[in-house]
C-alpha positions in Angstrom: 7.0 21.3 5.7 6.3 17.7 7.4 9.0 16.8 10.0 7.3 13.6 11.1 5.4 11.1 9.3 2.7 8.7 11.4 2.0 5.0 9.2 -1.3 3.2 10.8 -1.7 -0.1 9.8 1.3 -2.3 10.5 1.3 -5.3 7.7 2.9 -5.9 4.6 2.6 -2.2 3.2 2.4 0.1 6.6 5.8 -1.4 7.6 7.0 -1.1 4.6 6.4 2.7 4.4 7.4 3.1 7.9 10.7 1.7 6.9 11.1 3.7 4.1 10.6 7.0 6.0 13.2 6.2 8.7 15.5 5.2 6.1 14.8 8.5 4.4 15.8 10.0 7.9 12.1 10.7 9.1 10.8 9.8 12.6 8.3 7.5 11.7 5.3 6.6 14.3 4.4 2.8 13.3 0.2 2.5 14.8 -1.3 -1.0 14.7 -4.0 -2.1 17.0 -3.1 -5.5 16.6 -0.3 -6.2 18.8 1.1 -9.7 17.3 1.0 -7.6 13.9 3.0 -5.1 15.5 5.7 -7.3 16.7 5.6 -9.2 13.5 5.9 -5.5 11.9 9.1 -4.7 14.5 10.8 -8.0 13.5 10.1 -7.9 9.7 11.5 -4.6 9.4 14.8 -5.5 11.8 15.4 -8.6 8.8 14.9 -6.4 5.6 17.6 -3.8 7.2 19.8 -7.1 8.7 19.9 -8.1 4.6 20.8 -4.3 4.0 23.7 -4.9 6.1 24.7 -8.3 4.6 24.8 -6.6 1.2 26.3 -3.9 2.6 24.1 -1.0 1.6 24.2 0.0 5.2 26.0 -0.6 7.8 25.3 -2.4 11.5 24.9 1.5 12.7 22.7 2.8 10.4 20.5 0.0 11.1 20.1 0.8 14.6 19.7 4.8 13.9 17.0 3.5 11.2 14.9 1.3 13.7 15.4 4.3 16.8 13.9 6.5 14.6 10.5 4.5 14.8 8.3 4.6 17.4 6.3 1.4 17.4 2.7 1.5 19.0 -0.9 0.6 19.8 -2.1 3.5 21.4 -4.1 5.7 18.7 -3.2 8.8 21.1 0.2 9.0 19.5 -0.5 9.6 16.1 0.1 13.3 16.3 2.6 13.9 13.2 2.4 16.3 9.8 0.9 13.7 7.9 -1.0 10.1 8.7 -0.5 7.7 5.9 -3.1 4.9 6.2 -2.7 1.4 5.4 -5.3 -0.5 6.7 -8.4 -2.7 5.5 -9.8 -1.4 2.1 -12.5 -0.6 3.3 -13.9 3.4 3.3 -15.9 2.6 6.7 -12.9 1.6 8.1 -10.4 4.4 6.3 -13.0 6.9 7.1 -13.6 6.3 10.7 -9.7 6.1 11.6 -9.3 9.3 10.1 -12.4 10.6 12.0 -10.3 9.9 15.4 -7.3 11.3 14.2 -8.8 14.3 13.3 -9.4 15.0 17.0 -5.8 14.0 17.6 -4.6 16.3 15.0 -4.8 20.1 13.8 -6.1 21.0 10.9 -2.7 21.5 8.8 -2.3 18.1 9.7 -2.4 15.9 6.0 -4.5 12.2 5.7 -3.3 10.1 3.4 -4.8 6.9 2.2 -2.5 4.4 0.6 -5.3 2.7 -1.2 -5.0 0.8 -4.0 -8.5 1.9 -5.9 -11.3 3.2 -3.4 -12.4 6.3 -3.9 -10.7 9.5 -2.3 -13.3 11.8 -3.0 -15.5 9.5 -1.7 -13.4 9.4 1.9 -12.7 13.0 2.0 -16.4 14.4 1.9 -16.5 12.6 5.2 -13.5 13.6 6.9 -13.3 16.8 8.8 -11.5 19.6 6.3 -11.4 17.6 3.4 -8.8 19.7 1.3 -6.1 17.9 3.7 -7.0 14.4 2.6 -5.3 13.1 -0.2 -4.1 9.6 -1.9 -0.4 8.5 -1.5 -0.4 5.0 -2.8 3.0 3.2 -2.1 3.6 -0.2 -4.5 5.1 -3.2 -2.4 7.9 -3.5 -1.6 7.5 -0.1 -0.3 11.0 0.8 0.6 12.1 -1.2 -2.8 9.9 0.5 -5.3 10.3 3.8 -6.1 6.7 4.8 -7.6 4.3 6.7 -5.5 0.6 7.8 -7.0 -0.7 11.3 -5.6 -4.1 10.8 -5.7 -5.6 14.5 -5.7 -9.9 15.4 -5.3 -11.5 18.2 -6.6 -11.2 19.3 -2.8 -7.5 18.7 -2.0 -5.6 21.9 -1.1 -2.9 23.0 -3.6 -0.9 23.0 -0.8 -1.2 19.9 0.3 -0.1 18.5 -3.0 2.9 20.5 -3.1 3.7 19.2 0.5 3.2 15.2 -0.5 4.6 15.4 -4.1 7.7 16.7 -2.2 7.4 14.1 0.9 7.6 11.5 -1.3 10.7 13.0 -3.4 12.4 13.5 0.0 11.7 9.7 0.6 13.8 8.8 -2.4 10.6 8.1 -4.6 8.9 9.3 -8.1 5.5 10.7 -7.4 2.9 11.2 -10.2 0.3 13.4 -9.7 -3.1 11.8 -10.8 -7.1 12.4 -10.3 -8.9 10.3 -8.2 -10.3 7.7 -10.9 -11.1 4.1 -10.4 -7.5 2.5 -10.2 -5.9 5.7 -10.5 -3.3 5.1 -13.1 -1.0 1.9 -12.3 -4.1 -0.8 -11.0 -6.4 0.6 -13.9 -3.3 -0.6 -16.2 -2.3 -3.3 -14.2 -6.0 -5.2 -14.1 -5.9 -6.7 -17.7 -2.3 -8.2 -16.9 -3.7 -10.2 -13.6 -7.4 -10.4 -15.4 -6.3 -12.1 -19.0 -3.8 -14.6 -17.1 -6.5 -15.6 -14.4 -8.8 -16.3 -17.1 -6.3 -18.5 -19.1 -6.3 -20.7 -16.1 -9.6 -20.8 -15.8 -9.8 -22.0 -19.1 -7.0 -24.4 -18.5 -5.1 -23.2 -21.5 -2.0 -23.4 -19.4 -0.7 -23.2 -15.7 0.0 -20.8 -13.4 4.1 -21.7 -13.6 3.7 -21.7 -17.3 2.0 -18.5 -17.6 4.3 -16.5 -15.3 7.3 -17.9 -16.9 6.4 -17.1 -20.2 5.9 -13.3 -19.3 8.9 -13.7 -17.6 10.8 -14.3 -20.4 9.2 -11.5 -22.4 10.7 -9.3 -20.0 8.4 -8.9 -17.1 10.4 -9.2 -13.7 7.8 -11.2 -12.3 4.8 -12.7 -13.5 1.1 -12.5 -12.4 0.8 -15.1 -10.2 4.0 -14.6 -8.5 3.1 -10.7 -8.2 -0.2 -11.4 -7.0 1.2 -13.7 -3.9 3.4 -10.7 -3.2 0.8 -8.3 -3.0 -1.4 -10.3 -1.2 -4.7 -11.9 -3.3 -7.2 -10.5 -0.5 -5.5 -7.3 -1.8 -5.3 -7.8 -5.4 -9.2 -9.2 -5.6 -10.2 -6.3 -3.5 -8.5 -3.9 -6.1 -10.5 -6.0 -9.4 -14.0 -6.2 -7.9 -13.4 -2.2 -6.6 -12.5 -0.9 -10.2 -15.1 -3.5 -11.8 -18.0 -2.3 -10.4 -16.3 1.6 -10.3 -16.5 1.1 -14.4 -19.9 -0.3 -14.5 -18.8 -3.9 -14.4 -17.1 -4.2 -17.9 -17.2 -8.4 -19.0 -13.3 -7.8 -19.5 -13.1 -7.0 -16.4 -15.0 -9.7 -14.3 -12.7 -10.4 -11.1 -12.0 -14.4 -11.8 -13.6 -17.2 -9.8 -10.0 -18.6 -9.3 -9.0 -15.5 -6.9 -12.2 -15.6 -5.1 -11.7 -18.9 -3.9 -8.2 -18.5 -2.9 -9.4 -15.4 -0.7 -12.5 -17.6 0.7 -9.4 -20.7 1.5 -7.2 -17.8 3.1 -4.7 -18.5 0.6 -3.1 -15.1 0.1 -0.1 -15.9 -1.0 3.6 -15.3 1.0 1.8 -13.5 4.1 -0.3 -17.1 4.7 2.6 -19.1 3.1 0.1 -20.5 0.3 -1.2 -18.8 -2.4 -0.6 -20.2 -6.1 2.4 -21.4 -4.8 3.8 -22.5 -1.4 6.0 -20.7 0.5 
């Protein structure tokens, strides 16, 4: 059973699942080698619980308990815990190599989780030492919000393993679905035609990017494509569309748009820079 739960990578998404497992009652180990992200990381997660108290989900107590129970660092040699969730670059190199140095750090019943949003698994665990403990546990932002998590299992991942995230994640208050490493795995594969079809109605300039979020708005989408995409970061998002693109043989309706590359090339992410398709 994992007791303690070690997030590397502190941005947007690692925070976010670092809050989410001390909310769940976890002790939580928070890795980040950059140390102004880290802060950042301490000080975002301090708001999102000071709003929880304001609403009064929780109270002034529990947000203190919450925040003890994570241990904030940028020293690699603490991230000893059942499993590792990484939530770094999407890159494999990258992904590949951390999990290479905490697999000295670690045993082997030790679990590797990437929270990638489309590279492959298989792919990362064929080059990880004992492969049947790496597995995909892919979080959706805002991680302590959203209640969806994606167990992404290889041909090598240990039944046991499984068992022990599909039950991590229930134990974090969320709904895992157990999928096969594909391109996109279930919810990006689904998802690319929504950001796809609206990027290239802009490009076409058959209407804006307020109009076309409003309109799927109003058909009953909580938030519409542009606006989702500035949340989830468009060096994210255009990562995800050229990764399953050229994962399905690089399908015309598919074609990552010329619109998001050059928001990427500006460093207009969206809320993280405070510009995107909108200001913030």
């Amino acid at each position: 059973m994992i007791s303690t739960i070690c997030v590397c990578g502190a941005g947007t998404m690692g925070s976010g699942i670092a809050q989410a497992a001390a909310q769940s009652g976890f002790p939580a180990i928070l890795y980040e080698v950059n140390p102004v992200v880290l802060e950042k990381a301490e000080l975002s997660i301090g708001r999102n619980l000071d709003i929880l108290v304001e609403k009064g989900k929780i109270s002034a107590a529990d947000k203190q308990k919450i925040m003890q129970q994570i241990r904030f660092t940028g020293d690699i040699a603490d991230c000893m815990a059942g499993i590792c969730i990484e939530a770094i670059i999407e890159k494999p190199e990258a992904k590949i190599a951390l999990f290479g140095q905490l697999a000295e750090l670690n045993g082997s019943g030790s679990v590797f989780a990437s929270n990638t949003s489309s590279l492959s698994i298989s792919d990362i665990a064929r080059q990880v030492k004992n492969p049947e403990r790496v597995i995909g546990m892919h979080f959706f932002n805002p991680a302590p919000v959203m209640k969806l998590v994606e167990v992404v299992t290889t041909d090598q991942t240990g039944k046991e393993v499984i068992e022990q995230v599909t039950e991590l994640a229930r134990q974090m208050g969320k709904t895992p679905v157990v999928c096969k490493d594909s391109p996109g795995f279930i919810v990006n594969r689904v998802a690319r035609p929504y950001y796809i079809e609206s990027l290239r109605l802009a490009e076409e300039e058959l209407a804006s990017f307020e109009q076309i979020d409003r309109l799927m708005e109003s058909a009953g989408f909580k938030m519409g494509p542009f606006k989702l995409m500035d949340l989830i970061g468009n060096d994210v998002n255009y990562a995800v569309s050229c990764s399953v693109y050229e994962q399905l043989n690089k399908p015309e309706r598919l074609k990552p748009s010329f619109i998001q590359e050059r928001k990427v090339q500006e460093g207009k992410l969206g809320k993280k820079t405070g510009e995107g398709y909108y200001n913030y």
